[in-house]
C-alpha positions in Angstrom: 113.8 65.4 106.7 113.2 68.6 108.7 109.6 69.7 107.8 109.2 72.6 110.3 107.7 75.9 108.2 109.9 78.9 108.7 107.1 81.7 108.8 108.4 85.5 108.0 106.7 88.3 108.9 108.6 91.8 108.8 106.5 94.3 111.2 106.9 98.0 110.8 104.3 100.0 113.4 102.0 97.1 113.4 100.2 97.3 116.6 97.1 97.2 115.7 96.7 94.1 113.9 100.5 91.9 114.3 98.4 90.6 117.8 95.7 88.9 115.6 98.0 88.1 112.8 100.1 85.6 115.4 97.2 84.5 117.1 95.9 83.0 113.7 99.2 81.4 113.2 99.5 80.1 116.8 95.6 78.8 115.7 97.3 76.0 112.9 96.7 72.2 113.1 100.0 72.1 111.7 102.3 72.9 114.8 105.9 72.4 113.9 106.3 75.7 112.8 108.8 78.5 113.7 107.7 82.5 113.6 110.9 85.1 113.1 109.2 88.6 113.3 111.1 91.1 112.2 110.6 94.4 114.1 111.8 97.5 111.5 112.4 100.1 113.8 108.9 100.8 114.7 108.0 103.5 116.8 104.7 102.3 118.0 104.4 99.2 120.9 104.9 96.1 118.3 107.7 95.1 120.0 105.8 94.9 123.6 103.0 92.8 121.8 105.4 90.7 119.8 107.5 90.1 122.9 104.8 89.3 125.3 103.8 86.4 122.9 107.2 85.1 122.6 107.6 84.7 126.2 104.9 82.1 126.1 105.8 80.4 123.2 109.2 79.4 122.2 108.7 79.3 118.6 108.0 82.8 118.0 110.8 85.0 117.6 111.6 88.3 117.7 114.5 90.4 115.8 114.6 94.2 116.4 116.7 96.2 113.1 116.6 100.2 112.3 114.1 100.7 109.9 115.3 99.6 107.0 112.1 97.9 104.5 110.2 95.0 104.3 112.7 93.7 102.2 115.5 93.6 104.8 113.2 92.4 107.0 112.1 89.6 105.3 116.0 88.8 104.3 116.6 89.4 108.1 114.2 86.8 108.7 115.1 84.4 106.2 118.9 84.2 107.1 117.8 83.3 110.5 115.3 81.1 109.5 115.5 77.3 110.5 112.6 75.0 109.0 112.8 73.3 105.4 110.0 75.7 104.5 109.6 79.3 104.2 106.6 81.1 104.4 106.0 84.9 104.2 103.2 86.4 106.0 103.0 90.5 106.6 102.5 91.0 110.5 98.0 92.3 109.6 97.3 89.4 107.3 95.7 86.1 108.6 95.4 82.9 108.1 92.8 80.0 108.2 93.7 77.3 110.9 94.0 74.5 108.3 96.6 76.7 106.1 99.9 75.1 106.7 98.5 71.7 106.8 96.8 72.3 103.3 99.9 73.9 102.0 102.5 71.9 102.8 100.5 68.6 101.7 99.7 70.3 98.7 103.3 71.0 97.9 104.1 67.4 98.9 101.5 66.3 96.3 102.8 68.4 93.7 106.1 67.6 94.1 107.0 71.5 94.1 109.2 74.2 94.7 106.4 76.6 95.5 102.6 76.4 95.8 100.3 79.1 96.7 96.5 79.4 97.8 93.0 81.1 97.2 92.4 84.1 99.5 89.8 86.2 100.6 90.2 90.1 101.3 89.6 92.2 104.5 89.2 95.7 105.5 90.5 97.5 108.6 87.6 95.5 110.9 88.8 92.1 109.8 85.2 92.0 107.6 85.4 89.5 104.5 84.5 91.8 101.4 84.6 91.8 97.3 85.5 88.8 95.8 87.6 85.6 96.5 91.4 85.7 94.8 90.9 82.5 93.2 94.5 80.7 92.8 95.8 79.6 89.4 96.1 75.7 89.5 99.1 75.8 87.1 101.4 79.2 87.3 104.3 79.2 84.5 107.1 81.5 84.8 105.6 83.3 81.5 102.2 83.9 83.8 104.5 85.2 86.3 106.4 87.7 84.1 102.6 88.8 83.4 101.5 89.5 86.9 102.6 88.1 90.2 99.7 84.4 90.1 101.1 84.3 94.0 99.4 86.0 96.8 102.6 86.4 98.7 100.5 85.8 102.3 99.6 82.2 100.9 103.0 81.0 99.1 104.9 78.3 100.3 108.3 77.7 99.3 110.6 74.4 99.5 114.0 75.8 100.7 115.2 72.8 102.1 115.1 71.5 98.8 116.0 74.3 96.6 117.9 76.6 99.0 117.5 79.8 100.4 115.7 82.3 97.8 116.0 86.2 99.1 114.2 89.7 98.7 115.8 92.2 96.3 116.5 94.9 98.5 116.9 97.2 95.8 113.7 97.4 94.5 113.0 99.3 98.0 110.6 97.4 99.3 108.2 97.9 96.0 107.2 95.0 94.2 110.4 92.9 96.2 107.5 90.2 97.3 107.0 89.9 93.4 110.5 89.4 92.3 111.0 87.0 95.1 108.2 84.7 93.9 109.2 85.2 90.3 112.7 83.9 91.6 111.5 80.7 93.3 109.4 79.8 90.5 112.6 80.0 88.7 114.0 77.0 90.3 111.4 74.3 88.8 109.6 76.7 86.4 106.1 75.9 87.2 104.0 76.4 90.7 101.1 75.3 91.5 97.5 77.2 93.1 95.8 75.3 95.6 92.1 76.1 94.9 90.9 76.1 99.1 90.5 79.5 100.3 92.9 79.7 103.1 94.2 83.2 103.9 93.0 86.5 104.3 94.7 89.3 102.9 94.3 93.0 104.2 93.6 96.1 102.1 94.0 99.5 103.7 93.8 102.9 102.3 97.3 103.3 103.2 98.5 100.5 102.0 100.5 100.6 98.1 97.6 98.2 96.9 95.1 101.1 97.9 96.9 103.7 96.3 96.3 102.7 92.5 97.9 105.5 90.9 100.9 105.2 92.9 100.7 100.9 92.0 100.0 101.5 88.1 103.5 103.8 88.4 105.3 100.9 90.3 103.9 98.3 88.1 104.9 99.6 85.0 108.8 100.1 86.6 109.0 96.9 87.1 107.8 95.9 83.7 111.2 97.9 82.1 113.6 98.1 84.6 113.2 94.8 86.7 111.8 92.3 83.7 113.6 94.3 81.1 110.9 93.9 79.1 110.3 96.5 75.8 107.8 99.0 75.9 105.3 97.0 73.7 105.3 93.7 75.5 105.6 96.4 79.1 102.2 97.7 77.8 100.3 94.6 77.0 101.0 93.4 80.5 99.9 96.3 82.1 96.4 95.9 80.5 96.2 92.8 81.2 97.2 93.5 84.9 94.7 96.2 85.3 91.8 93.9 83.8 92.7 91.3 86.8 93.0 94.4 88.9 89.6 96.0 88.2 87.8 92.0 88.6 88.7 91.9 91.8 87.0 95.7 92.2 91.0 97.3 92.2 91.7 94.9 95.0 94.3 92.9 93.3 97.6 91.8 94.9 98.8 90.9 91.2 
């Protein structure tokens, strides 16, 4: 069976960082891999960087679209996307050399639609700070409807299995990577954390995870209008969200 691992990574001004992001990826054990990067209209020299790497190796890819979300991108990706795996990985987050070969024989092991990983966060310098995101060894769809258990940069998902699972594009690109995991841990109803730290996930000022006033707003939308669920049960969550929020010093990508 095919066992390349279809990697997705939407890129929207991403100069800066999209260089290191691939270079981590093009740093695997794991090589049969493909990378579709999706470039959203930016207006900064992404595509020269992307492009430039593409030219010297055939697996990365390189998909230009007006500006249209993450969301779209992503689902740009994913249409085009060839391997029995699917990955998502935003174009300033990195991974650790050994994360595909961990994930996928961790998924293998499991038996399972999706897995995830632990993760560590960085700033704007690539520095290591706060504490670990520790992955949940058993995530239940009930955990999920609670807060999102899967750091999206470290999810794995068998589509070759399960088929194709897509972005909802009508969240507008807020809280979409949430619903999508929600959605593939709807096909077996369970997913499973892998407890080695593997990832690195990027926190800027900028960024919707750094603007917690803006997140708490989001979070609560998607509680009532997305879950559907009632005001009381829409509360409770939220608490519960902000705890695991403020433990990981109002770093969380729950």
């Amino acid at each position: 069976m095919n066992e390349k691992v279809s990697i997705i990574t939407p890129c929207y001004n991403g100069a800066k960082y999209v260089g290191e992001t691939i270079e981590s990826v093009l740093a695997q054990d794991y090589t049969d891999w493909e990378m579709i990067i999706v470039n959203d209209g930016s207006s900064d020299n992404s595509c020269d960087i992307v492009s430039s790497y593409a030219a010297k190796d055939p697996r990365i890819t390189l998909i230009n679209q007006p500006n249209g979300g993450s969301a779209k991108a992503r689902n740009n990706g994913i249409e085009h996307a060839n391997g029995r795996y699917i990955a998502l990985l935003d174009a300033d987050d990195l991974w650790n050399p050994d994360f595909l070969s961990s994930q996928v024989s961790f998924l293998k092991e499991k038996n399972a639609a999706v897995v995830c990983s632990s993760y560590a966060h960085i700033d704007a310098d690539s520095k290591v700070f706060g504490k670990v995101d520790v992955a949940k060894p058993v995530i239940t769809l009930k955990d999920m409807y609670v807060m999102n258990r899967i750091g999206c940069l470290t999810g794995l998902y068998d589509a070759g299995t399960y088929g194709k699972v897509y972005l909802r594009e009508e969240l507008k690109s807020l809280r979409d990577d949430y619903a999508y995991w929600i959605d593939c841990v709807k096909k077996t109803g369970v997913a499973y954390g892998n407890q080695k730290v593997l990832a690195r996930y990027r926190v800027l000022d900028t960024s919707t995870t750094g603007n917690k006033k803006k997140l708490i707003k989001v979070q609560w939308h998607f509680y009532r209008d997305y879950l559907h669920l009632n005001p009381f049960r829409a509360s409770a969550n939220l608490v519960q969200w902000g705890i695991a929020g403020l433990r990981k010093f109002g770093n969380s990508n729950v």
